[in-house]
C-alpha positions as CSV (number, residue, x, y, z in Angstrom):
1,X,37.7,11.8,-2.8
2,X,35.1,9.9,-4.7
3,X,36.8,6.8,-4.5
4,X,37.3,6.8,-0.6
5,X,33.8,7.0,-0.3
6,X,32.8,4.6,-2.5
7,X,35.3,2.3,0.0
8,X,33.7,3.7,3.1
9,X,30.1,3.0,1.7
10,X,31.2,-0.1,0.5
11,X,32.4,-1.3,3.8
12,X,29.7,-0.3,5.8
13,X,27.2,-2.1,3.6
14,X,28.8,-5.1,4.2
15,X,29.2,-4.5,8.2
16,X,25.6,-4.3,7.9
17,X,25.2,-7.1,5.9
18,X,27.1,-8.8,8.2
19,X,25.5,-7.8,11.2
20,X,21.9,-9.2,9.3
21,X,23.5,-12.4,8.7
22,X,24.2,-12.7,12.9
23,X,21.0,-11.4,14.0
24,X,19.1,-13.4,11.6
25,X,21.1,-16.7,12.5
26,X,20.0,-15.9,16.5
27,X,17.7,-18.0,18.4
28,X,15.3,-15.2,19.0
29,X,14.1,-14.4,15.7
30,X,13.1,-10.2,16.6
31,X,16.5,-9.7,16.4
32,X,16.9,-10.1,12.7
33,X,14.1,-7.6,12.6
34,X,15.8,-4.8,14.0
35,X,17.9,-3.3,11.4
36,X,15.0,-4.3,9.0
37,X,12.7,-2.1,11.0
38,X,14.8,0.8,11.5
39,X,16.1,1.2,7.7
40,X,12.2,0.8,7.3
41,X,11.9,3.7,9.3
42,X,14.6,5.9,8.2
43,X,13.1,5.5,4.5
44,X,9.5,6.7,5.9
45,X,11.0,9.9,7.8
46,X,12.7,10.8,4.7
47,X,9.7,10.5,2.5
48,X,7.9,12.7,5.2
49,X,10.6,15.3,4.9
50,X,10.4,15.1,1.2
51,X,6.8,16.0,1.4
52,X,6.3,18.7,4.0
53,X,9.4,20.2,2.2
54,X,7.0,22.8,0.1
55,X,9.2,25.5,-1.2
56,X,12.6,26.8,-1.7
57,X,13.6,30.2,-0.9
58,X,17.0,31.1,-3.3
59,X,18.0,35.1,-2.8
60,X,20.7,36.9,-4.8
61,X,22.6,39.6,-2.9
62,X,25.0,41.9,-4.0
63,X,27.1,44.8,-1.2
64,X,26.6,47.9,-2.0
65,X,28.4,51.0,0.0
66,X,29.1,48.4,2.6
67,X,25.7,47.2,3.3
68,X,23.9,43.7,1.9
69,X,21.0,44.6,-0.8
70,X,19.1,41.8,-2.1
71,X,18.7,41.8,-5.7
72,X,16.3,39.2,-6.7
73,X,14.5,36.6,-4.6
74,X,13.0,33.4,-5.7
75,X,10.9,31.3,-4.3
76,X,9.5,28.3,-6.1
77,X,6.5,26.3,-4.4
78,X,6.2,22.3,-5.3
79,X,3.3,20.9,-6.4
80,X,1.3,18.3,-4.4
81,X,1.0,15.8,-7.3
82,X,5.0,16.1,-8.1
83,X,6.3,15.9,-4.5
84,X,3.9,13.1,-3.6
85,X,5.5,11.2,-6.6
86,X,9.5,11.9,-5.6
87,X,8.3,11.3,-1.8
88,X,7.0,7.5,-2.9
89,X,10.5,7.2,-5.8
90,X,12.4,8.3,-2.3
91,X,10.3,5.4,-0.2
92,X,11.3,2.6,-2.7
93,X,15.0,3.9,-3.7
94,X,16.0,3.6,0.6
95,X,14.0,0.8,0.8
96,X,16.0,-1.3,-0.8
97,X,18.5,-2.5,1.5
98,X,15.4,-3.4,3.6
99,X,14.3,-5.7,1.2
100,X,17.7,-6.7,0.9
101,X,17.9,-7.2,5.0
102,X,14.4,-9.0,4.8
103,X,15.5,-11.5,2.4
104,X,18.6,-12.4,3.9
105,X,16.4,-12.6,7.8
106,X,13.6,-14.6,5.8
107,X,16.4,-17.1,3.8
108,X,17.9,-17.8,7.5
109,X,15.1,-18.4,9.7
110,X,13.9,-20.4,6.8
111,X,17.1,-22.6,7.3
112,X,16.5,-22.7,11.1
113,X,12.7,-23.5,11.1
114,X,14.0,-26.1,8.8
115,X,16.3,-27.6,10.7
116,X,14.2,-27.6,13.7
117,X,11.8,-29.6,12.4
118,X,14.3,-32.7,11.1
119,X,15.6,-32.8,15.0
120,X,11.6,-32.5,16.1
121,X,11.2,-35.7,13.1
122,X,14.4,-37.7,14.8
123,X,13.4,-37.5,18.3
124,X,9.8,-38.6,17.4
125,X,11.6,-41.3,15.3
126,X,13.4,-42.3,18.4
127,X,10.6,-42.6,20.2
């Protein structure tokens, strides 16, 4: 099973990539900002969640005589200092493939503003 989705995730990384790479190469430059801006914010409603996530309720049961009798619940309350921390590890870890997104959108406008400017230079030498 493990495998599989290593293939899955594997392909859909590069779809993605590739989808950057075409958006990116486009004329109007916010499109290579999209998926940039959404992975962006998928990585700050998951750091939300990781932080308004305050305890865990875990509850061992047990039937007795045909009825459900719980025999021991726990409930274990995270610290503000700890989940703050995993919240901002959680931040960086997803942001990655933005990073990754923004350096392929910056390396092809780059290449466009670029050639843009030696056409502007060789109609002003044709002038």
């Amino acid at each position: 099973m493990t495998p599989i989705i290593l293939i899955v995730g594997l392909i859909l990384l590069g779809g993605i990539i590739y989808l950057q790479i075409i958006l990116s190469k486009k004329e109007n430059k916010r499109l290579g900002l999209i998926l940039p801006i959404i992975t962006f914010s998928l990585a700050l409603i998951l750091a939300f969640i990781s932080v308004f996530s305050y305890s865990a309720n875990t509850s061992f049961s047990d039937v007795k005589d045909g009825e459900i009798v719980i025999v021991e619940e726990i409930v274990t309350e995270k610290d503000n200092n700890s989940s703050l921390f995993a919240a901002l590890e959680l931040f960086i870890y997803y942001n990655i493939l933005t990073i990754i997104l923004l350096m392929i959108y910056f390396i092809y406008r780059n290449s466009i503003n670029k050639k843009k400017a030696l056409e502007m230079m060789t109609v002003l030498d044709l002038e």
